[in-house]
MDAnalysis code that builds the backbone (N, CA, C; Angstrom):
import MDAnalysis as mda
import numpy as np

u = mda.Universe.empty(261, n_residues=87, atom_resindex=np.repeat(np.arange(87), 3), trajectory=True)
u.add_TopologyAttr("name", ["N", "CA", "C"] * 87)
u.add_TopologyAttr("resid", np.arange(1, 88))
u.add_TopologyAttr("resname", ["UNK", "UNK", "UNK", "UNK", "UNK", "UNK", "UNK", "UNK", "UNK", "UNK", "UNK", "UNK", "UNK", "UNK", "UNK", "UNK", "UNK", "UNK", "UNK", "UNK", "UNK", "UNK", "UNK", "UNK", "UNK", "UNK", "UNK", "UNK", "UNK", "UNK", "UNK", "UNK", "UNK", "UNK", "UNK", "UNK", "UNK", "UNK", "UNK", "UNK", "UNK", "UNK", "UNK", "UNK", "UNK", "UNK", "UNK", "UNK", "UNK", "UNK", "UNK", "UNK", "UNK", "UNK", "UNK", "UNK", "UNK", "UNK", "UNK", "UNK", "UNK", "UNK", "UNK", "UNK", "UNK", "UNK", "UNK", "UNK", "UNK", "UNK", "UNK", "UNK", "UNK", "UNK", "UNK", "UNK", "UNK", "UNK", "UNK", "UNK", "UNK", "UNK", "UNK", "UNK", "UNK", "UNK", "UNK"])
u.atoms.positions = np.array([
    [-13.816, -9.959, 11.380],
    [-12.428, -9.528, 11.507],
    [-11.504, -10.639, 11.025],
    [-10.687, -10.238, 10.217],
    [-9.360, -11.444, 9.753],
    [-8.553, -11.906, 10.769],
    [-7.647, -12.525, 10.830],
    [-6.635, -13.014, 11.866],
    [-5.476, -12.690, 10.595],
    [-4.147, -12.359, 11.619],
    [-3.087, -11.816, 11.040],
    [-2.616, -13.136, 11.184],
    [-1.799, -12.735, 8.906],
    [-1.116, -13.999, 8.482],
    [-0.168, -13.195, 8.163],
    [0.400, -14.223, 6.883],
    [1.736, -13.890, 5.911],
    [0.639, -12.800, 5.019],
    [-0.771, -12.724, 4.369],
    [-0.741, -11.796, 3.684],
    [-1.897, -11.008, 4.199],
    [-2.153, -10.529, 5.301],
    [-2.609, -9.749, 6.533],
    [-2.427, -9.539, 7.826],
    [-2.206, -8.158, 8.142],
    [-1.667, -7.567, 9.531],
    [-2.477, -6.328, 9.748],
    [-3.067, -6.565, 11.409],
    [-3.689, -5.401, 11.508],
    [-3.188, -4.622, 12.933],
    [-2.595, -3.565, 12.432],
    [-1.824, -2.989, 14.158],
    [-2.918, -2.089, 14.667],
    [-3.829, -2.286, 15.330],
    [-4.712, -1.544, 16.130],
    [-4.150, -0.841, 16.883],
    [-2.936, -1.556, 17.490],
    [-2.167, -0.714, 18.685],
    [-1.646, 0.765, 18.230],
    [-1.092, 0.792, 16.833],
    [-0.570, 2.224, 15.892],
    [-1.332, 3.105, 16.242],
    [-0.296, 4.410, 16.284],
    [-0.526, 5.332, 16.683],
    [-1.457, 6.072, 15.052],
    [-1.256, 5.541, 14.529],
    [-1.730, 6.252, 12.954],
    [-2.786, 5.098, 12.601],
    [-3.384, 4.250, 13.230],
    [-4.450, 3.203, 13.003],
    [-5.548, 4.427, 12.663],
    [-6.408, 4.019, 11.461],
    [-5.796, 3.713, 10.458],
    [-5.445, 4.913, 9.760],
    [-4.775, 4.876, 9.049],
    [-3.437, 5.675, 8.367],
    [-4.145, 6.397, 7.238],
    [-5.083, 5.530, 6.805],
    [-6.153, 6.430, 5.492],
    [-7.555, 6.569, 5.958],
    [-8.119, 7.353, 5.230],
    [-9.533, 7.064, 5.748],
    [-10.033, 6.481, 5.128],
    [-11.098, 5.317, 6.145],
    [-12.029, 4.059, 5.265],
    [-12.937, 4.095, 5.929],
    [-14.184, 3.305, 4.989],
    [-15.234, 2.864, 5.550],
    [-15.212, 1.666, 6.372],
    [-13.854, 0.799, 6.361],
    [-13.905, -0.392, 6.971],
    [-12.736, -0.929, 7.807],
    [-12.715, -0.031, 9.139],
    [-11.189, 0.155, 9.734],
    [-11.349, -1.450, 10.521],
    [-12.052, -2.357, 10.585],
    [-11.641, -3.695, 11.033],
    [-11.273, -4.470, 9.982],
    [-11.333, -4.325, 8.940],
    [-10.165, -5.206, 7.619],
    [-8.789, -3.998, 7.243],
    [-8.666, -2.760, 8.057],
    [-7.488, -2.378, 7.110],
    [-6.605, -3.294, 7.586],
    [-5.708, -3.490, 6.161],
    [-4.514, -4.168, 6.154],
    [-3.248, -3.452, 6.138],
    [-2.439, -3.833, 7.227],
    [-1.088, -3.026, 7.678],
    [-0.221, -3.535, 7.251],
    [-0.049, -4.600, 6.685],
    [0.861, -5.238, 6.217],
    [1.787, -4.529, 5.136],
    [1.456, -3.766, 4.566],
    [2.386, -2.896, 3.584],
    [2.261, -1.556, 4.352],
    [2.395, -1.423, 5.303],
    [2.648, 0.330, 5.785],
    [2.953, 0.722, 4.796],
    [4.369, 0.458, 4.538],
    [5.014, 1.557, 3.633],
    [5.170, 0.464, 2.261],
    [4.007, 1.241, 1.511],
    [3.708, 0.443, -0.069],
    [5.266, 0.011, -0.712],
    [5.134, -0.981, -1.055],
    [6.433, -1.402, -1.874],
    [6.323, -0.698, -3.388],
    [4.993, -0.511, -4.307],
    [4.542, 0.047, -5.219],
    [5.206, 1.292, -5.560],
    [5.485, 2.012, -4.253],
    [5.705, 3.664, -4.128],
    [6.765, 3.898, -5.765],
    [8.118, 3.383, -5.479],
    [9.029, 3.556, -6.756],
    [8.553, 3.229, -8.152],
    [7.270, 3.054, -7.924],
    [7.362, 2.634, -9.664],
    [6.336, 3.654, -10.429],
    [6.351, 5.260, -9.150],
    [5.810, 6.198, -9.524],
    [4.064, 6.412, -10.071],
    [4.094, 6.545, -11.271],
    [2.379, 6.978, -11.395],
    [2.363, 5.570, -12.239],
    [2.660, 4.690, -12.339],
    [2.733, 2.991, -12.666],
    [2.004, 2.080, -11.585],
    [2.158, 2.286, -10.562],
    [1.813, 1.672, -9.042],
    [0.006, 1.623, -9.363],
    [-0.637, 2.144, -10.026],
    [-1.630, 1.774, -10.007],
    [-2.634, 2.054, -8.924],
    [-2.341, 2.848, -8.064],
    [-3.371, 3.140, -6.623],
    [-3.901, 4.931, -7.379],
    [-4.512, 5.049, -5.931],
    [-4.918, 6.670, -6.246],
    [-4.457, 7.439, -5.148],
    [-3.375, 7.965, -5.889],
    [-2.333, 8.755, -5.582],
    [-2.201, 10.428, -5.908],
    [-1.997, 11.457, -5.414],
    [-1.582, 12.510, -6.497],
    [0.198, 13.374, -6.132],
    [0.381, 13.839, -6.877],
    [1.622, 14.302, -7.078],
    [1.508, 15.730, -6.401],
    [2.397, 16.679, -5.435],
    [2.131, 17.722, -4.478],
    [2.767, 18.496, -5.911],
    [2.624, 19.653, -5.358],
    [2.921, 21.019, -5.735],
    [4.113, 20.376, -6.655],
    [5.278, 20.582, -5.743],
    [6.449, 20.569, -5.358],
    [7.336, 19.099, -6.065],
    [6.188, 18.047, -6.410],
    [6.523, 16.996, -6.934],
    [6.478, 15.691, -6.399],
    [6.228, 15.611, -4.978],
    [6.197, 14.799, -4.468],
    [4.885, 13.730, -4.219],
    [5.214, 12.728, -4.225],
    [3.938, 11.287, -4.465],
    [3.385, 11.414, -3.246],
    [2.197, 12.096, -3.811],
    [0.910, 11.594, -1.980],
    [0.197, 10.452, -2.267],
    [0.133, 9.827, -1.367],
    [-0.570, 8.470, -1.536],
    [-1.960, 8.438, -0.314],
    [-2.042, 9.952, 0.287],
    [-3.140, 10.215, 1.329],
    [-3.996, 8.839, 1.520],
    [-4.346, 9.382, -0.590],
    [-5.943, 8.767, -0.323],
    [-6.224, 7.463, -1.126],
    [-4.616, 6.699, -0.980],
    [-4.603, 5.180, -1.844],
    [-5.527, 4.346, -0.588],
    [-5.818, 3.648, -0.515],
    [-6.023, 2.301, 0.046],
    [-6.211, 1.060, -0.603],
    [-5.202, 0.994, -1.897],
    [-5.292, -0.242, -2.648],
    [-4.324, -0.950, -1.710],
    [-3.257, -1.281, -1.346],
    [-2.833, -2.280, -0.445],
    [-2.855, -2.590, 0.767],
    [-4.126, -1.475, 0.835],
    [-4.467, -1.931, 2.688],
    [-6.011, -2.945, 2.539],
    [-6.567, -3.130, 1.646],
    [-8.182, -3.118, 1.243],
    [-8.659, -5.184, 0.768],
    [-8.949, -5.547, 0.616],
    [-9.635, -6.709, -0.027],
    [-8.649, -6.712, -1.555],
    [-8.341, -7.736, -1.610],
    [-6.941, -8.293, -2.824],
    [-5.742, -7.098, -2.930],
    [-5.851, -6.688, -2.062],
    [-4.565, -5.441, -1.598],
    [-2.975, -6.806, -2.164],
    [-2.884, -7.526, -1.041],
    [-1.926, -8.418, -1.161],
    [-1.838, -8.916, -2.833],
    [-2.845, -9.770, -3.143],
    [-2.403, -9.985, -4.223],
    [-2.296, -9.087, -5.429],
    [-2.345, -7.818, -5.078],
    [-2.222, -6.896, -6.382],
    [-0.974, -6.353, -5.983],
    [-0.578, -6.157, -4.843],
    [1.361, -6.320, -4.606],
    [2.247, -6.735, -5.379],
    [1.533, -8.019, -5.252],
    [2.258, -9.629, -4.924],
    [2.615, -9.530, -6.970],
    [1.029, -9.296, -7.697],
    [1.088, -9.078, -8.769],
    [2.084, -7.918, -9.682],
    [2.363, -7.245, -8.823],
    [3.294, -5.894, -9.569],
    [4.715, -5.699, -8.926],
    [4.983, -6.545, -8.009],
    [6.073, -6.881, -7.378],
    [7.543, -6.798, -7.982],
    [7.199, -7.258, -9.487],
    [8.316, -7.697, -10.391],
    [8.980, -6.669, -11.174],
    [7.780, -5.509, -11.028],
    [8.301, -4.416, -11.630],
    [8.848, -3.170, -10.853],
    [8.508, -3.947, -9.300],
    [9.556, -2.998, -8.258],
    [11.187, -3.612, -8.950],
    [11.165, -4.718, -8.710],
    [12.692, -5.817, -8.480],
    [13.376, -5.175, -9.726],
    [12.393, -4.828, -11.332],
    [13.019, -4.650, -12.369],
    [13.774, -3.338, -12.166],
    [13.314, -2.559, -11.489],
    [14.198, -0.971, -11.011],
    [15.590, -1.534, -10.550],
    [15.709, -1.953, -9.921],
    [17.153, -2.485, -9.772],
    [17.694, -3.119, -10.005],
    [17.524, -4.083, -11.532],
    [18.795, -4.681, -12.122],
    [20.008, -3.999, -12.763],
    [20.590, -3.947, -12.747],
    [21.638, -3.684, -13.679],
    [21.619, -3.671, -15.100],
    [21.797, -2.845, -16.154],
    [21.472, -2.744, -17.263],
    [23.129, -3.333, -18.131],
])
């Protein structure tokens, strides 16, 4: 089991522990509940699919809960920040 840092958190206590299904619910990483990735649409790089209706399911991602979760964030980070500069 990891110990919770700056780039791992594990809330056992959550009511949604864990939130996806895995083979390895003593490393999921909680630290990104809510993926920062999400806005940069079918770019984000996880496995994701798009509903009916249009909307981003991310059910069955577990790229930022998983083993180099953090640093593949950490790595695509820049192209969240680029959505909101000013043109």
């Amino acid at each position: 089991m990891k110990e919770n840092s700056a780039r791992y958190f594990s809330n056992k206590s959550c009511a949604y522990y864990p939130c996806h299904k895995t083979d390895n619910a003593e490393d999921f990483n909680c630290l990104f509940c809510y993926c920062p990735l999400y806005a940069l649409g079918q770019n984000c790089g996880g496995g994701f699919r798009y509903t009916d209706n249009g909307v981003k399911d991310c059910t069955n991602c577990t790229l930022p809960h998983g083993e180099g979760g953090y640093e593949y964030v950490m790595a695509h980070i820049k192209d969240v920040l680029a959505l909101g500069r000013r043109e």
